[in-house]
C-alpha positions as a Python dict, from the first residue, in 0.01 Angstrom:
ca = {
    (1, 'X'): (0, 0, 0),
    (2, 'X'): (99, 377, -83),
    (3, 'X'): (266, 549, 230),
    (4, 'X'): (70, 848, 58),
    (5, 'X'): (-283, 667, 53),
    (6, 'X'): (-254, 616, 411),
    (7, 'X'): (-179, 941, 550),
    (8, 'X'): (-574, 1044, 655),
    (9, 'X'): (-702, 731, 661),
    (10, 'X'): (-943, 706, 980),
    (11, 'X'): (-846, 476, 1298),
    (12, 'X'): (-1141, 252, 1450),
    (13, 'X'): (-1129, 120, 1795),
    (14, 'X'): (-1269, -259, 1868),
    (15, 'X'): (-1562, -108, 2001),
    (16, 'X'): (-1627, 72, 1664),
    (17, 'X'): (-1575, 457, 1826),
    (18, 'X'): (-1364, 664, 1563),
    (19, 'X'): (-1061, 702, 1697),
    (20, 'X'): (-808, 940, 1517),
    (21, 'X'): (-656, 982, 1130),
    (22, 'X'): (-317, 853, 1049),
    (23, 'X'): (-112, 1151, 1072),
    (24, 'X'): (246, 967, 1060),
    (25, 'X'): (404, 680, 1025),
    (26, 'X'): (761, 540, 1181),
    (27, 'X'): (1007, 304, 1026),
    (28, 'X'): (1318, 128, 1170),
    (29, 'X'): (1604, 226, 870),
    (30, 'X'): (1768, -128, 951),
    (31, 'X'): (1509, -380, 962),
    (32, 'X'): (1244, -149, 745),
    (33, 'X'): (971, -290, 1012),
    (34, 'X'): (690, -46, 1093),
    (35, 'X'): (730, 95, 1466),
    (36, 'X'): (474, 310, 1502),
    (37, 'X'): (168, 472, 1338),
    (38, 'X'): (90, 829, 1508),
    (39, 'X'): (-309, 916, 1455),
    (40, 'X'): (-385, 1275, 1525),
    (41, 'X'): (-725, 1401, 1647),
    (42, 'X'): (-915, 1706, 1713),
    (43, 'X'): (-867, 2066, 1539),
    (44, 'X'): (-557, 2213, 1435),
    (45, 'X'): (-562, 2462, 1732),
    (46, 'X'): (-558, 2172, 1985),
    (47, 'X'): (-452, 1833, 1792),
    (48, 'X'): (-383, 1528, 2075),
    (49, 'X'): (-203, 1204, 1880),
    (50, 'X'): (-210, 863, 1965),
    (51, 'X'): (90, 673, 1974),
    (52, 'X'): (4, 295, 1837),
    (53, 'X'): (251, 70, 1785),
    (54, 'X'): (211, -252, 1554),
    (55, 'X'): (74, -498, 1823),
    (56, 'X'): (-242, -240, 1852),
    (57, 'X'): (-343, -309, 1491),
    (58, 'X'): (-560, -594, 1408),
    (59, 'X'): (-596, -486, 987),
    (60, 'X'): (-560, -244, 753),
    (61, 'X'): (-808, -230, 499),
    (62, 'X'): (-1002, 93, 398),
    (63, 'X'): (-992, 207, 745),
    (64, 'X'): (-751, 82, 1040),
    (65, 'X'): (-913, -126, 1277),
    (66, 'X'): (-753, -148, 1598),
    (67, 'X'): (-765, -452, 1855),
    (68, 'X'): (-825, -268, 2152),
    (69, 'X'): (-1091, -12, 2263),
    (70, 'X'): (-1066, 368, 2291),
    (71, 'X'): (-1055, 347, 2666),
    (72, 'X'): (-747, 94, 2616),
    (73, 'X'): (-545, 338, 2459),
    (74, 'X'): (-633, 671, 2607),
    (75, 'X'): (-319, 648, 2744),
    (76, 'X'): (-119, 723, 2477),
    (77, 'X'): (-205, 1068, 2391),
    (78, 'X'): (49, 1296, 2339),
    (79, 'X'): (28, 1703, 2296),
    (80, 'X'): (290, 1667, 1975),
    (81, 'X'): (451, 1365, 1735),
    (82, 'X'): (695, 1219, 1922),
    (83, 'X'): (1030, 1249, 1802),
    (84, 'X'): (1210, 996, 1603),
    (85, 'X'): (1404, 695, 1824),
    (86, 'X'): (1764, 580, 1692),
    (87, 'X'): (1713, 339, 1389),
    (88, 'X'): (1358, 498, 1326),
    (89, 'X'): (1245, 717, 1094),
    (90, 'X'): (922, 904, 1025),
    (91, 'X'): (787, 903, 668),
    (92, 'X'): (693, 1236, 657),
    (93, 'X'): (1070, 1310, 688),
    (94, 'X'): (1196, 1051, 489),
    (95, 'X'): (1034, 1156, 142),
    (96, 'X'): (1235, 1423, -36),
    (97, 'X'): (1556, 1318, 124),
    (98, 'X'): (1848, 1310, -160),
    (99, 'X'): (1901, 959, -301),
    (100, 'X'): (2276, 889, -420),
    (101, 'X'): (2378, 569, -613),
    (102, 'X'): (2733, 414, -573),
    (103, 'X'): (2926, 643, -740),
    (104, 'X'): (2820, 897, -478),
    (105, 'X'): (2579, 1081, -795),
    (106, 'X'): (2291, 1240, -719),
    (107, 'X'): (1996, 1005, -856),
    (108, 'X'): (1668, 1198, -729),
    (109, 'X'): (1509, 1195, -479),
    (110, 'X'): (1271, 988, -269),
    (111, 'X'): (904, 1031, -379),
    (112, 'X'): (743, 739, -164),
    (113, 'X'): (716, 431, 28),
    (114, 'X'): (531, 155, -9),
    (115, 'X'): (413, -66, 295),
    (116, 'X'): (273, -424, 333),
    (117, 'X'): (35, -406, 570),
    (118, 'X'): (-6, -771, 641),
    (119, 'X'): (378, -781, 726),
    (120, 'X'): (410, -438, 872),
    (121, 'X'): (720, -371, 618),
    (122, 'X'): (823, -129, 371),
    (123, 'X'): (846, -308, 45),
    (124, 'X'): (961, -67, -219),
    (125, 'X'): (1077, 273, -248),
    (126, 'X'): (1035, 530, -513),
    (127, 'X'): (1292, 765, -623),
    (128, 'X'): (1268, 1010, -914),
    (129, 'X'): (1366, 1370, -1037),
    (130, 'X'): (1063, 1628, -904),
    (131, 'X'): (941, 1833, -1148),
    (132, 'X'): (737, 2161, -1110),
    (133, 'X'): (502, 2086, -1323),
    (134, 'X'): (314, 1775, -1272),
    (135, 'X'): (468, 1422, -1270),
    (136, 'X'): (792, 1390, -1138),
    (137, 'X'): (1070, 1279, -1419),
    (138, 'X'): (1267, 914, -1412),
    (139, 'X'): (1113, 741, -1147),
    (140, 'X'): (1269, 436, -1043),
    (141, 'X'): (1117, 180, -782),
    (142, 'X'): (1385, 7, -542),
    (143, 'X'): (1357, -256, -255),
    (144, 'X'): (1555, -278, 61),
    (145, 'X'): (1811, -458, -118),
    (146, 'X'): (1902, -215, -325),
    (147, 'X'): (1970, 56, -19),
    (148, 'X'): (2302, 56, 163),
    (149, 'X'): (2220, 319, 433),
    (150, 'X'): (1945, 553, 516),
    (151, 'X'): (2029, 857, 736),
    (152, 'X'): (2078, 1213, 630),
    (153, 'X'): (2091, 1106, 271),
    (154, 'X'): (1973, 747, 102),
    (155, 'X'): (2283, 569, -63),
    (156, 'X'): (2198, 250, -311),
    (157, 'X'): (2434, 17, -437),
    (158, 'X'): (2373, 29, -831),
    (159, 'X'): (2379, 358, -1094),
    (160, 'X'): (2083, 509, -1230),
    (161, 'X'): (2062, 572, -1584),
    (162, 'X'): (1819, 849, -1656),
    (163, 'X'): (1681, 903, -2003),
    (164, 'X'): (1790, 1226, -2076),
    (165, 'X'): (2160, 1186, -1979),
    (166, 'X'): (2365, 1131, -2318),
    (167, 'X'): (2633, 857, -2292),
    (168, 'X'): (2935, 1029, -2372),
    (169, 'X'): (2931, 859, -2741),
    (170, 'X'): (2607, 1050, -2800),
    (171, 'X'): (2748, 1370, -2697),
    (172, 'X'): (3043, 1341, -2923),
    (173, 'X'): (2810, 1241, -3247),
    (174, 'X'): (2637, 1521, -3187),
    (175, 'X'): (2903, 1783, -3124),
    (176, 'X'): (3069, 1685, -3488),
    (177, 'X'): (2743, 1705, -3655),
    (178, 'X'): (2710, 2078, -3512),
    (179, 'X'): (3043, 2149, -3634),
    (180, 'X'): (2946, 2018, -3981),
    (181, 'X'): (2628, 2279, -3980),
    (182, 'X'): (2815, 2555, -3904),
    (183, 'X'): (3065, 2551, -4231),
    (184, 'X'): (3019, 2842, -4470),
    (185, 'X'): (3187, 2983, -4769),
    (186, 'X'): (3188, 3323, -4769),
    (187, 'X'): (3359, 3461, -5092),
}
């Protein structure tokens, strides 16, 4: 599922009371387990969040249904998102960060993550070049495989071609043939 889809979605206690709206999502960077899901409620003026980790979930379907009842985790409210542990990362923070491949080029940067919700892991994620207008350029999906480290920046272990970069035997053909255009006799 689309880290992006989920962001919104509406909690439901066991007892079927609305709960809260997913408002963020935490990762560990080294096992790329979900943590914790933070679900925000109330106005913006005066927002409380729940902090539910993964044992509170019982599925994830068009809604998150949770296996305990709204008295069960009133305890858990917090005035503000808690701040990241070591090894975890919030998703929210994660997209946009700079992805560079093995050469130590920049490749893009991250655009998503996607999550399976039966295993509470993220699967795949989605780098590409952001455009202003519309759709970003080049995107590329990877899996956690492909990802040596995740901190300030994302390093992978391969190179990224991107469409529009010439190979240098491109760029040559096409400097002579500019040369070539530019000859004239003037007599």
């Amino acid at each position: 599922m689309n880290a992006k889809d989920i962001f919104g979605m509406k909690i439901i206690s066991k007892d079927a009371k609305d709960v809260a709206k997913v408002a963020e999502i935490s990762f560990n960077v080294k096992t790329y387990e979900v943590t914790k899901i933070i679900g925000s409620l109330g106005n913006p003026i005066n927002k409380k969040y729940y902090n539910l980790t993964s044992e509170d979930l019982e599925i994830v379907g068009d809604y998150i249904l949770l296996n305990k009842t709204k008295d069960d985790i009133s305890g858990n409210i917090f005035e503000k998102i808690p701040e990241d542990e070591e090894d975890n990362l919030k998703i929210n923070n994660a997209i946009g960060k700079t992805v560079l491949d093995s050469q130590g080029n920049e490749t893009g940067k991250l655009l998503n993550i996607d999550i399976d919700f039966e295993k509470l892991k993220v699967t795949n994620l989605t780098i590409g070049k952001p455009s202003s207008f519309g759709k970003p350029k080049n995107t590329t999906i990877l899996n956690k495989d492909d990802i040596i480290g995740i901190g300030d920046y994302i390093l992978i272990n391969k190179i990224i071609k991107t469409e529009d970069e010439p190979t240098p035997d491109e760029n040559n053909d096409s400097e002579e043939d500019t040369k070539e255009k530019i000859n004239v006799n003037i007599e």
